[in-house]
C-alpha positions in Angstrom: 108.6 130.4 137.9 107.1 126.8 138.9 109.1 124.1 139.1 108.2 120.4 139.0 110.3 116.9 140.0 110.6 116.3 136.3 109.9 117.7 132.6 109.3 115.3 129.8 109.5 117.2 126.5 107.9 115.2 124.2 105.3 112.4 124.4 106.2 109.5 122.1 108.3 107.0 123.8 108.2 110.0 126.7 105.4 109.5 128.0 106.2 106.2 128.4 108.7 106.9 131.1 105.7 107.7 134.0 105.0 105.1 136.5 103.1 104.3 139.6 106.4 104.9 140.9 106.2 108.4 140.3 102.8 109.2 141.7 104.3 111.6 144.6 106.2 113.5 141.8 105.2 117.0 140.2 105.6 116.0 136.7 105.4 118.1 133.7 104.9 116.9 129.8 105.5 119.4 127.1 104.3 118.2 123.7 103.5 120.5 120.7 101.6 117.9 118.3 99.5 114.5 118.9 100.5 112.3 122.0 101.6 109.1 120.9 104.4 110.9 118.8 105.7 109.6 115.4 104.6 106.1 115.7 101.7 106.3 116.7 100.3 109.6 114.8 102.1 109.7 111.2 105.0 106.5 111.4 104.9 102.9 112.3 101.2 101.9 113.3 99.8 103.8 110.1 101.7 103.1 107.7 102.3 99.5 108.8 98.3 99.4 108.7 98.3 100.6 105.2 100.9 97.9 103.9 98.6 95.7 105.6 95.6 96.2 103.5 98.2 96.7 100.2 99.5 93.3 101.0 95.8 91.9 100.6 95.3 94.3 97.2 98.7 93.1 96.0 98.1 89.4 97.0 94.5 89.0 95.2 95.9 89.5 92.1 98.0 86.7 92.7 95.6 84.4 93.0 95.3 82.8 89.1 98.6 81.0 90.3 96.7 79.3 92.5 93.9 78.3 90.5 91.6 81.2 92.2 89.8 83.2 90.1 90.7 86.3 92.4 91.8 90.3 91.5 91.8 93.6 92.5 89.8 96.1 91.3 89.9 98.9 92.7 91.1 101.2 96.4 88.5 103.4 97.7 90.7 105.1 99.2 88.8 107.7 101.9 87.6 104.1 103.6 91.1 102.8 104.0 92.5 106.3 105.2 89.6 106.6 107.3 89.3 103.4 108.8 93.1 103.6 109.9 93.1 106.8 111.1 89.3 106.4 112.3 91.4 104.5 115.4 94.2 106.2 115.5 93.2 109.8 116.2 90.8 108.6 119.3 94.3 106.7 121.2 96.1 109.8 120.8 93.0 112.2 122.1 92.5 110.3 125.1 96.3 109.8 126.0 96.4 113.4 126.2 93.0 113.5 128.1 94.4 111.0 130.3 97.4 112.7 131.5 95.5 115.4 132.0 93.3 113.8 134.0 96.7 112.8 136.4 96.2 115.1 139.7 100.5 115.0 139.8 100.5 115.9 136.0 100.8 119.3 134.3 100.5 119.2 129.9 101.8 121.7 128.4 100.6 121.9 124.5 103.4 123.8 123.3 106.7 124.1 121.8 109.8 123.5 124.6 112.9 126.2 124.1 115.2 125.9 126.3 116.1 129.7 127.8 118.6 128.8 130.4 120.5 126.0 132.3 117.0 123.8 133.3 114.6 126.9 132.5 112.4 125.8 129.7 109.7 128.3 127.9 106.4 126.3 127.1 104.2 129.0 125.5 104.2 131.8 127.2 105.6 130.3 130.6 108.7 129.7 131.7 109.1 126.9 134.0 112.2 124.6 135.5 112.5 121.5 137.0 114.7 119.2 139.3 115.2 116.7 136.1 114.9 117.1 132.6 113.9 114.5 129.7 114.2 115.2 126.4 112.8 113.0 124.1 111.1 114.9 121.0 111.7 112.7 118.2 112.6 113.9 114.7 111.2 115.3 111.6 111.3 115.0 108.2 114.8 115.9 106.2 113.9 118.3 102.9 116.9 118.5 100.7 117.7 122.2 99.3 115.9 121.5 96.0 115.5 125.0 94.0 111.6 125.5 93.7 110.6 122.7 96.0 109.1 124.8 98.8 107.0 126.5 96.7 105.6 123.3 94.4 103.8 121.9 97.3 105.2 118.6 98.6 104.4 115.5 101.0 106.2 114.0 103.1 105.6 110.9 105.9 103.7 113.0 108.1 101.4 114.2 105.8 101.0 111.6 102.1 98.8 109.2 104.1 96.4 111.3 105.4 95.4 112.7 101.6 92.2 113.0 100.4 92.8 111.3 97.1 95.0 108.8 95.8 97.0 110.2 93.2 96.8 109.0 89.6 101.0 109.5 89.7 102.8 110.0 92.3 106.8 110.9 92.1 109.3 109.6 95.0 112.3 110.9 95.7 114.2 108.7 98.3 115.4 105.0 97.9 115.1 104.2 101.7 112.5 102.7 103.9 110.2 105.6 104.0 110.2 105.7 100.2 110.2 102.0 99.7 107.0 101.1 101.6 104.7 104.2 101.1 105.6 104.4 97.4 104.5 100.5 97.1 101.4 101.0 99.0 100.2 103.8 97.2 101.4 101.7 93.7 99.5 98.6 95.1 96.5 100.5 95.4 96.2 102.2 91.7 98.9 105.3 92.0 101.9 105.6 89.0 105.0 105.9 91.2 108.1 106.8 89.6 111.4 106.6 92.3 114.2 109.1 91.9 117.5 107.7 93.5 120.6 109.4 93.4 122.8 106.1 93.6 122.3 103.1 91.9 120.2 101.0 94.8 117.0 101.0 97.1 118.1 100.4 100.7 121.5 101.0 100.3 122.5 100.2 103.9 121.2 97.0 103.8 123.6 93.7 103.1 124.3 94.4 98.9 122.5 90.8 98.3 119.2 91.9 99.9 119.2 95.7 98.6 120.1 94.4 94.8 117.3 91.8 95.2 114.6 94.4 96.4 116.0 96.7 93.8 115.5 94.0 91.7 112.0 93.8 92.7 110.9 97.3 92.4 112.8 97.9 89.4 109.6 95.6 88.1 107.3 96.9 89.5 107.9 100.9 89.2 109.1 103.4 87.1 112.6 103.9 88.8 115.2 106.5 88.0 118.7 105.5 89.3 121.7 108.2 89.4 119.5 110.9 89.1 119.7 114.6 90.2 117.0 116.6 90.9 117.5 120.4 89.2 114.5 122.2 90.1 111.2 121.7 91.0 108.0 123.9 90.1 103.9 123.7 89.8 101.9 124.1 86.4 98.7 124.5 87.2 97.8 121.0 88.9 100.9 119.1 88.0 104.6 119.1 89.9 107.3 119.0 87.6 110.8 117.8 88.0 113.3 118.9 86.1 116.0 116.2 86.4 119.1 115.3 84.7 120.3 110.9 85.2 123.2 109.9 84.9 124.9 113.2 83.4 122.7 113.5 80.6 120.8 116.7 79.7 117.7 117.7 81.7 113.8 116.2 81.5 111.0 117.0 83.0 108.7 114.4 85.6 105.7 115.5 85.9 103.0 114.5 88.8 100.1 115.0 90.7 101.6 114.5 94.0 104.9 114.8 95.4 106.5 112.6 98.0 109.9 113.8 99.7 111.4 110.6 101.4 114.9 111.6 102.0 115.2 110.9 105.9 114.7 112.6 108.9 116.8 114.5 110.9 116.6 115.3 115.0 113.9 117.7 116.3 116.7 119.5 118.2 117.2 123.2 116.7 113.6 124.6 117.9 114.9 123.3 121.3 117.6 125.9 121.8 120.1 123.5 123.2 123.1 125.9 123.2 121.0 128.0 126.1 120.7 124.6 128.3 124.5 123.9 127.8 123.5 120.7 126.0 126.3 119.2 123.3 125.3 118.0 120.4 126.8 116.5 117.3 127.4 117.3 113.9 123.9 116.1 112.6 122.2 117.4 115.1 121.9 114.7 117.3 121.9 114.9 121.3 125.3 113.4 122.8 124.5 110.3 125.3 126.1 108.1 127.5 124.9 104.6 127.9 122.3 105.8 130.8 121.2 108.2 128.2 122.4 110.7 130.4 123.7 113.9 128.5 126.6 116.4 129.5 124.6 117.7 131.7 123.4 117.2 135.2 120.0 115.6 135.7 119.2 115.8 132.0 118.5 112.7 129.8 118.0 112.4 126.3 116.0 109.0 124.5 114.9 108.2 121.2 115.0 109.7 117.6 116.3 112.7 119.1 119.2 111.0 120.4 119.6 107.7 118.2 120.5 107.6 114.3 118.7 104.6 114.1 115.2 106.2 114.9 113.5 102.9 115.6 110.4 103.0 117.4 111.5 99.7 120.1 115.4 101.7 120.1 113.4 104.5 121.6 111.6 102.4 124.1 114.5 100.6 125.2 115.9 103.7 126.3 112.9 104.8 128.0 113.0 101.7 130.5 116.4 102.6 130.9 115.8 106.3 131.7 112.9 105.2 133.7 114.9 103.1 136.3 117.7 105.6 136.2 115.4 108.2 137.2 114.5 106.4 140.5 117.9 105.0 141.9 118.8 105.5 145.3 122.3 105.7 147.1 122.1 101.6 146.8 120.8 100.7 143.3 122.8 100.6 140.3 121.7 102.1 137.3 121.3 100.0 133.8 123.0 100.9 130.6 121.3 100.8 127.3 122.5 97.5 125.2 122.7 98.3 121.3 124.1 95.1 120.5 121.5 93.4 118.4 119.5 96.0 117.3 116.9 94.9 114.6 115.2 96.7 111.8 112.4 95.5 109.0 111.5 97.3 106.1 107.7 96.6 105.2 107.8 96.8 101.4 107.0 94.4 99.1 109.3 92.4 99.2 109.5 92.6 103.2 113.1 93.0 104.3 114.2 92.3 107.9 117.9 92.5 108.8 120.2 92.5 112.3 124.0 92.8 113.0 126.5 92.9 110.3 126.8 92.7 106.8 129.1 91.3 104.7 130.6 95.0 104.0 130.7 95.9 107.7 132.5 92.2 108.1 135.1 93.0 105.4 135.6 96.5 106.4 136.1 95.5 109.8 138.9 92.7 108.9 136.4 89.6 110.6 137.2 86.4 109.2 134.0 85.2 108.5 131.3 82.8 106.0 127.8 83.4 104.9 125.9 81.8 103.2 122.3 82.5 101.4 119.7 80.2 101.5 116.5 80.1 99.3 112.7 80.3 100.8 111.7 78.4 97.1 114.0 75.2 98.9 111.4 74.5 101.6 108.4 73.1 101.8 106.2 75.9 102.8 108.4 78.0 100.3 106.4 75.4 97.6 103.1 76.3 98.5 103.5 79.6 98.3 104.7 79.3 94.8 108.0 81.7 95.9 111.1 82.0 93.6 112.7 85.0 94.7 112.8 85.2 98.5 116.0 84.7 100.6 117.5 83.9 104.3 121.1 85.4 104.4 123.5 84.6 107.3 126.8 85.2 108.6 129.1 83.6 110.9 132.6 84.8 112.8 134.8 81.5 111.3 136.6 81.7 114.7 133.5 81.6 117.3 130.9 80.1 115.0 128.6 83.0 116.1 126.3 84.5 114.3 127.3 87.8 113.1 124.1 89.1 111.1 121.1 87.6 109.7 119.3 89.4 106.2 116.0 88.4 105.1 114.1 89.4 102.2 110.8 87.6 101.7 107.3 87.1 103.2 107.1 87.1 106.8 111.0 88.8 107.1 110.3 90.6 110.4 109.0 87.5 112.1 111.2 85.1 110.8 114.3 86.9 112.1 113.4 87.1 115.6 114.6 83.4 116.6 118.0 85.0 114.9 118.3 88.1 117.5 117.5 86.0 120.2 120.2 83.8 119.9 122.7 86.3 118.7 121.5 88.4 122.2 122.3 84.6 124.4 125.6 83.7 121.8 124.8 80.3 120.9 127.0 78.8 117.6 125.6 78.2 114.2 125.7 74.7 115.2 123.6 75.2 118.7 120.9 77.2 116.6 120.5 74.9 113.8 120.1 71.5 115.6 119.5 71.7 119.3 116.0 72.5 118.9 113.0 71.4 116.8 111.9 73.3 113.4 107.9 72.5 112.6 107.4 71.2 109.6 106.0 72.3 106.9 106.2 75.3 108.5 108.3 78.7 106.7 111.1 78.8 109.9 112.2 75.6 108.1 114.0 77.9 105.5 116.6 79.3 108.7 116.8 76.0 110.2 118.1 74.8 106.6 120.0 78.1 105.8 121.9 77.7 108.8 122.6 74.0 108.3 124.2 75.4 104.9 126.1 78.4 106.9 127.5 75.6 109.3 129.2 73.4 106.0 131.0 76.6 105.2 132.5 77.4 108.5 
């Protein structure tokens, strides 16, 4: 059996973890699918690229507003796919070829079971080693709809690498994943009908910002809230749905393509925890301490495996952390992972950018507190843009005047609410924020300078 300083199972945020520090190490990586994991292969950096070039589609047909004689024709589709993934396939290929080009590296491309305490089966090996990181992400969550294995069915990982575009494309999910695929592929020609089981998109988000987006795509798409999906089947070239909303007897959706968007869950059952002596919890989820340590000895846990919140910079937070941790000596202390302020965006149309608490959470928690929402359409820059509908929610702790969360839904959300985590991260009041520092003007961060100037009258 061989045995190495460390095993990395998984190469997302992972592989991340290896450093010139570790050059005098034995290191093993097992990975079954692309290096780069999620992200890079079938999550954030495509997708993100395809909302890109939607946003451009979805903004030329805006442009008679602005006395431009600009619209969108037409998506060819292949280009776009090809293009994106044109540059991402070659950053995967040669991260692999590059660890394997590592004299102090061993890749395994294989499954990782776990067949003992520290004794790991990669193909048709069985190695150990000294210290154990587990960091295989997630996969997509398929709900146990009669029929649905056998209709054929998309999910993330596989709807954007499509040959065609579909002429109409069902959804099922109301969350992020849902949200922003199902627009870009509506931006670029496709009929998307949503099916939601509640009565919202993004229904973890602060109720003002999910009914506003809900708002939005209730506009823009064929959406069916409260509905429950009976079975689902092929005819020839079409899926079909058999659904019944709100209570009401049965009818059938039919599709070319079908998207599943109902979340993912951890990539933890192939890993044969219970053999390692590894506790999980009731989702699935590896159990961490704030060194991402697990229950046992010398193994650590990071990312989407390990974290609910399966964010992309979560996961690489936690590799720094597990990277130190790995290295300490009898007179370094280790660091602890700090969840605090942990931010999230949701690249639809509208964008949607959110961190901290909502007004629920606030409530539900007994916080005395004020928020207060604040137009984009009130600001100078909001003008030009001709923007009636986009908003800069914030809320305060009435006691400490800090800021307790920040919700943004509008153009720009994700960059706009940075300034906001840093200062919730360093606790300055609603009062430091909003006037011990310049805003440019004209410019769109005007619209939090001027939301919290509203926040502070209400405190």
């Amino acid at each position: 059996m061989r045995s190495f300083d460390l095993l990395i199972i998984g190469a997302g945020s992972g592989n991340s973890i290896i450093g010139p520090e570790h050059d005098s190490w034995d290191i093993a990586i097992a990975e079954r699918a692309l290096f780069g994991g999620t992200c890079l292969n079938v999550g954030c950096i495509p997708s993100k690229m395809f909302v890109y070039t939607s946003e451009l589609a979805e903004l030329s047909n805006h442009g008679k507003n602005f006395g431009l004689d600009t619209r969108f024709k037409r998506a060819d589709w292949p280009a776009i796919r090809d293009r994106i993934f044109g540059r991402i396939d070659p950053l995967a290929a040669s991260g692999l070829e590059y660890r394997h080009g590592l004299p102090n590296v061993t890749v395994f491309e294989h499954s990782a079971r776990f067949v003992a305490p520290m004794q790991v089966a990669v193909g048709n090996e069985v190695i150990t080693a000294e210290r154990i990181v587990i960091a295989a992400g997630a996969g997509p969550s398929i709900p146990p709809i009669v029929g649905l294995e056998d209709c054929g069915y998309h999910t993330s990982d596989t709807i954007m690498r499509v040959d065609t575009l579909p002429n109409r494309l069902l959804v099922i999910g109301g969350g992020y994943i849902a949200a922003e695929l199902g627009n870009v592929m509506g931006v670029l020609g496709s009929d998307v009908t949503f099916i939601l089981r509640g009565e919202t998109f993004l229904r973890r988000e602060d109720t003002e910002i999910s009914s506003r987006f809900t708002d939005a795509y209730n506009r823009k798409f064929n959406v069916l809230f409260h509905t429950r999906i009976i079975e689902a089947c092929r005819e020839g070239g079409e899926v079909v749905l058999h659904v019944s909303s709100n209570g009401e007897t049965s009818e059938q959706l039919r599709g070319d393509v079908l998207l599943v968007a109902t979340g993912r869950r951890p990539n933890t059952e192939p890993l044969n925890l219970t053999a390692a002596g590894i506790d999980t919890d009731k989702r699935g989820y590896i159990m961490t301490d704030d060194q991402c340590r697990t229950n046992v000895d010398n193994v650590w846990a990071l990312g989407d495996i390990a974290n609910p919140i399966q964010l992309k910079h979560v996961a690489n937070h936690e590799a720094r952390v597990v990277r130190h941790n790995l290295t300490l000596t009898d007179t370094d202390d280790p660091v602890t992972v700090d969840h605090r302020f942990i931010p999230h965006a949701v690249f639809g149309s509208p964008q949607v950018a959110s961190v901290g608490l909502t007004e629920s959470d606030c409530r539900r928690n007994g916080i005395s507190y004020a928020g207060y929402v604040h137009p984009y359409s009130s600001t100078a820059y909001g003008w030009a843009m001709e923007d009636t509908t986009s908003v800069v929610k914030v809320i305060a702790d009435s006691e400490t005047q800090l800021l307790l969360g920040a919700h943004i839904i509008g153009p720009q959300a994700s960059t706009l609410i940075q300034q906001l985590i840093q200062c919730m991260h360093f606790g300055l009041t609603v009062s430091e924020i909003a006037h011990e520092q310049y805003y440019i003007h004209p410019a769109l961060p005007e619209v939090i300078e001027q939301a919290l100037i509203g926040l502070e009258r209400e405190l």
